[in-house]
KOLGU-152356 format. One record per residue (C-alpha): residue in three letters; x, y, z. Coordinates in steps of 0.2 Angstrom, whole numbers, plus 5000, padded with zeros to 4 digits. Each point is the difference from the previous one (the first is absolute). Example, Ala and Ser with C-alpha at 12.3 -4.5 7.8 and 13.67 -1.06 7.14 Angstrom:
ala506249785039/ser500650174997/
***
This chain:
unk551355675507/unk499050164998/unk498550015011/unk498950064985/unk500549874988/unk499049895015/unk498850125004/unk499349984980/unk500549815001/unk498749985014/unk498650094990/unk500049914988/unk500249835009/unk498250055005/unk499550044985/unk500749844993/unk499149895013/unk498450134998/unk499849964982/unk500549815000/unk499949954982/unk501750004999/unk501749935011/unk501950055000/unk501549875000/unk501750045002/unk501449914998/unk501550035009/unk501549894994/unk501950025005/unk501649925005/unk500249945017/unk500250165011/unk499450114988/unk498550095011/unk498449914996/unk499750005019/unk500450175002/unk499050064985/unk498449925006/unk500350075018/unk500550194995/unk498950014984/unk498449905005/unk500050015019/unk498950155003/unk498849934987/unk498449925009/unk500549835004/unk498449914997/unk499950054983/unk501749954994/unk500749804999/unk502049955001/unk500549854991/unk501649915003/unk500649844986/unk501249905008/unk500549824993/unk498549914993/unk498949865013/unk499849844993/unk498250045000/unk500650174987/unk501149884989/unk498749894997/unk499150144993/unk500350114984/unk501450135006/unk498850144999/unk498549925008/unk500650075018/unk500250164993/unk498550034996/unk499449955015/unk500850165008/unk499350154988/unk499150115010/unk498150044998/unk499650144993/unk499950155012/unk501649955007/unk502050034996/unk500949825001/unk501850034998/unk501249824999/unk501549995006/unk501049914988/unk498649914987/unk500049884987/unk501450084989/unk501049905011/unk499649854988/unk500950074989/unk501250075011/unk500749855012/unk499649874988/unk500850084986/unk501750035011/unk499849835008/unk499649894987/unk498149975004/unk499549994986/unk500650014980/unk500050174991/unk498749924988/unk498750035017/unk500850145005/unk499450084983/unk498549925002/unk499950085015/unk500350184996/unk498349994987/unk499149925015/unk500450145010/unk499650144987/unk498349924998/unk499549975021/unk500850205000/unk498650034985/unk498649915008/unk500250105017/unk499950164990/unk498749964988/unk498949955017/unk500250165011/unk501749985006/unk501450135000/unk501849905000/unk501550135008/unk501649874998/unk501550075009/unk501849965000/unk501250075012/unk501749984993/unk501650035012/unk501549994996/unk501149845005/unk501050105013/unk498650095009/unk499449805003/unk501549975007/unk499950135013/unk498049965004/unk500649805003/unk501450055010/unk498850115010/unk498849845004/unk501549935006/unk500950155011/unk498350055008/unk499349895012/unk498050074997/unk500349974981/unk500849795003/unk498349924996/unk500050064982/unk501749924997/unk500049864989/unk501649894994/unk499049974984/unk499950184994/unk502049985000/unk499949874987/unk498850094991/unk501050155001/unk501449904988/unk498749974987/unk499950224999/unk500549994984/unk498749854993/unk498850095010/unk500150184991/unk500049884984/unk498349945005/unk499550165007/unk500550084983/unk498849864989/unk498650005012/unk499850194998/unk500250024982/unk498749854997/unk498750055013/unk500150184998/unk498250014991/unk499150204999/unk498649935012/unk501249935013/unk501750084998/unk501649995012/unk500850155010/unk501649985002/unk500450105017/unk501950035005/unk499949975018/unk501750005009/unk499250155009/unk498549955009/unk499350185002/unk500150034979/unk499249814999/unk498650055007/unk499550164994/unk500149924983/unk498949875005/unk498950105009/unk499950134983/unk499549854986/unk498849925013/unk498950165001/unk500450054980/unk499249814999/unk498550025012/unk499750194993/unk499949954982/unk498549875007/unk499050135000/unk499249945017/unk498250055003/unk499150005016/unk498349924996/unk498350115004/unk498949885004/unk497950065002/unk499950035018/unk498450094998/unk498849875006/unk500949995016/unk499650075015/unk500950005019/unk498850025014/
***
């Protein structure tokens, strides 16, 4: 990615945590293989690490299920002054359960509202919600699984159930496809990121992250120092 798209990303990450008043969340959603990893690695790595919070949502705890399906969400929004970026989030409630049955479309639709109004109540409290999904193409999964398998430094991200995942493609793309249009509100719209090639992946990333942070408006604040005096 272009050294000066992270040059400017690295300003205003201090501006961001400077100010204070107001926090970033971005949400990166994909199909198994489809570079979340790598995005947060190639796009976010340079950024300073204290002042930015990766979130992974694997299958819920007993101690989440007995517990409204957003509660450990919010849980993980970052405070303000800092980027928190999830890897996979709570559209998978209406992602897994709706190609697994989990739950009825009657609370899938409920679902969707729900979502539009947590997305709401981030904005209208300071947040700024950057929701990403990297779309590959079924063949270009193929050849990254198949990778995980041939190379011997790649075998520990291999997992038989992203095979059986991999035959629901189409009921996936379906849910995919209803989650998008139904979430896709004017303060917290989707991206939709072709990313067979990891290199064009992350420059547009990269790109709509700063557009994002640049139309903040970021201010440094200038606090009254006058009264203070170093001997």
């Amino acid at each position: 990615m272009p050294t000066k798209i992270h040059t400017r990303l690295q300003a205003l990450q201090i501006k961001l945590h400077a100010e204070s008043k107001r926090g970033v969340l971005i949400v990166l959603q994909a199909m198994d293989a489809g570079g979340k990893d790598g995005t947060i690695r190639k796009v976010f790595g340079p950024l300073n690490p204290h002042w930015v919070r990766v979130s992974d949502f694997k299958a819920p705890t007993g101690s989440d299920l007995a517990r409204d399906y957003l509660w450990r969400i919010h849980r993980a929004i970052p405070k303000r002054g800092t980027i928190g970026i999830f890897n996979r989030s709570y559209y998978e409630d209406v992602l897994i359960a709706r190609v697994n049955n989990l739950a009825d479309r009657s609370t899938i639709n409920q679902r969707y509202d729900q979502i539009n109004a947590f997305e709401t109540h981030l904005t209208e409290n300071g947040y700024t919600v950057i929701k990403f999904y990297l779309h590959i193409s079924k063949a270009e999964q193929r050849e990254r699984l198949q990778a995980r398998l041939d190379e011997p430094d790649k075998r520990w991200k291999f997992n038989p159930s992203d095979l059986e995942v991999r035959q629901r493609w189409n009921a996936y793309m379906t849910a995919y496809g209803k989650a998008i249009t139904n979430c896709n509100q004017p303060c917290a719209p989707w991206h939709l990121i072709p990313a067979d090639r990891k290199w064009a992946r992350n420059v547009l990333v990269g790109r709509i992250v700063l557009a994002h942070l640049e139309a903040m408006d970021l201010k440094i604040p200038d606090p009254d120092l006058s009264h203070i005096t170093i001997k």
